[in-house]
Structures are given as C-alpha cells and as structure tokens.
C-alpha positions as CSV (number, residue, x, y, z in Angstrom):
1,X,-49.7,-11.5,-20.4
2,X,-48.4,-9.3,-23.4
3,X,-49.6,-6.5,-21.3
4,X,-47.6,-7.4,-18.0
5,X,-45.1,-7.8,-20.0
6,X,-44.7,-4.6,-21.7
7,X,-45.4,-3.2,-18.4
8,X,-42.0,-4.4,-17.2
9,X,-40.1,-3.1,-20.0
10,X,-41.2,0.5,-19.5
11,X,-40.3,-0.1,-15.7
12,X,-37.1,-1.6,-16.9
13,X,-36.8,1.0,-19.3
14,X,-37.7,3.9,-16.9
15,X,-35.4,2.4,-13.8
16,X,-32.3,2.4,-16.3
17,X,-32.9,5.9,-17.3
18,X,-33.2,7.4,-14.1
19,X,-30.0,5.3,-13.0
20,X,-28.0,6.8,-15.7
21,X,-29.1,10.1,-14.9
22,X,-28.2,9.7,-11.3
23,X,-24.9,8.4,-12.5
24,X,-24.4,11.1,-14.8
25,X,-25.2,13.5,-11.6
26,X,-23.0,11.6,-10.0
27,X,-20.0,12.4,-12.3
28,X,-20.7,15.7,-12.7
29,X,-20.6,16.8,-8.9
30,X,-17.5,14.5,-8.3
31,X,-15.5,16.6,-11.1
32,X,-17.1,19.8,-9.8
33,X,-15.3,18.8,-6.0
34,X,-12.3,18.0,-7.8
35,X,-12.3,21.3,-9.6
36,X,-12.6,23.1,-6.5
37,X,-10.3,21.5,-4.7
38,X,-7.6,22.2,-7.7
39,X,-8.5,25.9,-7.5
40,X,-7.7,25.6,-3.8
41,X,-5.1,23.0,-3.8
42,X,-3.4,25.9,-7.1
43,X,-3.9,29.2,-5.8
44,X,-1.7,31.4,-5.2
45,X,-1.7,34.8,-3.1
46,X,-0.3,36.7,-6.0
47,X,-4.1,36.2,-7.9
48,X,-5.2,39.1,-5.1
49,X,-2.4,41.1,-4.1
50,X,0.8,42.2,-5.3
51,X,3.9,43.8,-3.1
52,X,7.1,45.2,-3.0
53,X,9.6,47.3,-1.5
54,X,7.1,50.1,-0.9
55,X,4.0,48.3,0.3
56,X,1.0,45.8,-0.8
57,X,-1.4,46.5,-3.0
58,X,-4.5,44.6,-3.4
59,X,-6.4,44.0,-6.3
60,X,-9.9,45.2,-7.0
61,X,-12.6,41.8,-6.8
62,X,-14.0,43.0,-10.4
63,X,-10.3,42.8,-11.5
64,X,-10.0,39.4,-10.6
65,X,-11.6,35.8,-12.4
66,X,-14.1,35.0,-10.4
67,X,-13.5,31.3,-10.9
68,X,-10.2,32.6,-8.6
69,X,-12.5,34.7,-5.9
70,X,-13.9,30.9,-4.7
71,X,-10.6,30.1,-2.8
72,X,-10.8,33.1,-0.7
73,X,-12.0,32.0,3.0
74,X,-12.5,35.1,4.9
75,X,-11.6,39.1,4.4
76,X,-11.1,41.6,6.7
77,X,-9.9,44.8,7.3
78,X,-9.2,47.4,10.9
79,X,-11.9,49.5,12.0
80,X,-9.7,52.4,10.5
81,X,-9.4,50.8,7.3
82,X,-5.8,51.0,7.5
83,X,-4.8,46.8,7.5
84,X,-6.8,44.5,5.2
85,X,-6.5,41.0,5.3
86,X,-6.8,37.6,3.2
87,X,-7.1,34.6,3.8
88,X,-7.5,32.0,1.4
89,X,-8.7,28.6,1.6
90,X,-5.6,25.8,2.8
91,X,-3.9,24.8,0.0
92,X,-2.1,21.8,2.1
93,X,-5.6,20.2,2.8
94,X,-6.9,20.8,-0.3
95,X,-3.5,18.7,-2.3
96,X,-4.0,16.5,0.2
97,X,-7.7,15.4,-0.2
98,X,-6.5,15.4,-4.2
99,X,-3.7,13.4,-3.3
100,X,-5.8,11.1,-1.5
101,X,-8.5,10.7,-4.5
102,X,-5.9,10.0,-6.7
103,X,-4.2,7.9,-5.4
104,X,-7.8,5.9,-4.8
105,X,-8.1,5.9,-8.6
106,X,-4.7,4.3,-9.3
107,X,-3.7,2.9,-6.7
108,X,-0.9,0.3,-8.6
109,X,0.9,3.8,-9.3
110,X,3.4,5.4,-6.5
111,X,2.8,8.9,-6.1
112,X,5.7,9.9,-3.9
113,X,9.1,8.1,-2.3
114,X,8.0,6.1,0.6
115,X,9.5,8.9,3.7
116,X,7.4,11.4,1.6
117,X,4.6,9.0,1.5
118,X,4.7,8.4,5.3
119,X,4.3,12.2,5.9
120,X,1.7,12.9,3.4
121,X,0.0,10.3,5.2
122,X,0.2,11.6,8.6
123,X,-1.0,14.7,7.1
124,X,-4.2,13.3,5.4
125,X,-4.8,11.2,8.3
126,X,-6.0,14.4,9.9
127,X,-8.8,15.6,7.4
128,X,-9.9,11.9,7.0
129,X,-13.0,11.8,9.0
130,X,-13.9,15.5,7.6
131,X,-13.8,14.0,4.0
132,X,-15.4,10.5,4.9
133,X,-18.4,13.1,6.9
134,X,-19.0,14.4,2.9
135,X,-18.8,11.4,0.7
136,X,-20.8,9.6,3.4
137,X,-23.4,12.4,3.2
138,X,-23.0,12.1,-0.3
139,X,-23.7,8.0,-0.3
140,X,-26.7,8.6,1.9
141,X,-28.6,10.6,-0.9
142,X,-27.9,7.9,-3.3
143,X,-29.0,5.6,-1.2
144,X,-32.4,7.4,-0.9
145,X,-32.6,7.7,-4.7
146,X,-32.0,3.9,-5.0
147,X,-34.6,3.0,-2.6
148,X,-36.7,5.7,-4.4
149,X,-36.4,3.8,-8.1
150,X,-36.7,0.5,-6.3
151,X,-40.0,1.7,-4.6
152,X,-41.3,3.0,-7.7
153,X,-40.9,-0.5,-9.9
154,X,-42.2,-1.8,-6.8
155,X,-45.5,0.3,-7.1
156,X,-45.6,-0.3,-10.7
157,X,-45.5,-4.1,-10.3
C-alpha cells in the first residue's frame, strides 16, 4: 500500500511540475506577442528613414536596433535602384489587437469615450477572427499537453 502510495505522489508531484512549466511557457509567449505587437503597434517610420527638403535618406539595417528591424513587412526597390520602398507592419491593427487584450484584462476600466469606443470597435471587429484563428491554435497545443500529462498519470496508475 505504502508503495501505491508513494507512487501517486511522484505522479502528483511530476503532473504539477510539468503544469507549472507549461504555465510558465504559457506566460512567457503571451508577453513575447504583446511585445511584438507594442513594437508594431510604436513604430515609427522615422526608426528607418529620414527626409527633408532635399530628399529621403534611408538608414543602413546595421545602423538600426534590430529589436526595431521586426516591424518592417516587406522592402523593395525599382529594377534601376532608383525608388526604394518600406513598408512596415500596420500600426492600427496592431493598437488594436492591444487594445482588445487590455481591455480583456480589466475589463471594469473604460479605455476610451463611448463614440471612440464604438469606432474602435468596428475597427477590431475586423481582425477578430484573425486573432481568435492564433489564440485558438494556441489553446489547441495546450490541450494536447493536457491530455499528454493526463495520459501519462494514467499510464503510471
């Protein structure tokens, strides 16, 4: 009996480890989304290029934080080299996907007046299903390590 039982406490034991490490996983990727959706949703065109009167001049990548260089979506530049171009992540979807999670996490708290609430909600309305597509991809692998840790004390029974 004192066998069985000791048994159960190293499942026990073994089941809550694992689950805090999940959840530990867990927190970390949620604050790594959130930090790249800040340096989206903060950007600003002025971390690549500078102009003026007399033209643009863009910056050289090595001269630029590469923590920055993650909000750029796409470069290009003419066949003659002549015209380059930048495009950088939208800043509007990202602040709204943050505005969304925040307002999830307090949600006694108004963020905005209620017309600009109504517009910012039209607005997020649109990436909805986009964002519910990740986190449900995201719940599906947790699932599969819950079922995993629930197999294995199974097993072990």
């Amino acid at each position: 009996m004192k066998k069985k039982s000791d048994s159960l406490v190293k499942t026990s034991k073994r089941i809550n480890d694992k689950t805090k490490k999940h959840r530990a996983e867990s927190q970390r990727l949620q604050e790594q989304i959130i930090q790249e959706l800040s340096a989206i949703a903060f950007s600003s065109i002025h971390d690549f290029c500078l102009w003026n009167a007399d033209g643009i001049t863009v910056l050289e990548s090595v001269n630029i934080d590469p923590k920055k260089l993650r909000v750029v979506a796409e470069l290009s530049e003419s066949s003659k080299g002549k015209t380059i171009g930048i495009k950088l992540h939208s800043k509007l979807k990202a602040l709204e996907i943050l505005l969304k999670l925040l307002k999830e996490a307090m949600p006694d708290k108004p963020l905005l007046n209620e017309a600009e609430g109504e517009e910012l909600s039209l607005a997020i309305e649109k990436y909805t299903l986009e964002w519910e597509r990740i986190l449900n991809n995201l719940s599906v692998s947790v699932q599969q390590v819950d079922d995993n840790i629930q197999k294995v004390s199974n097993e072990e029974s």
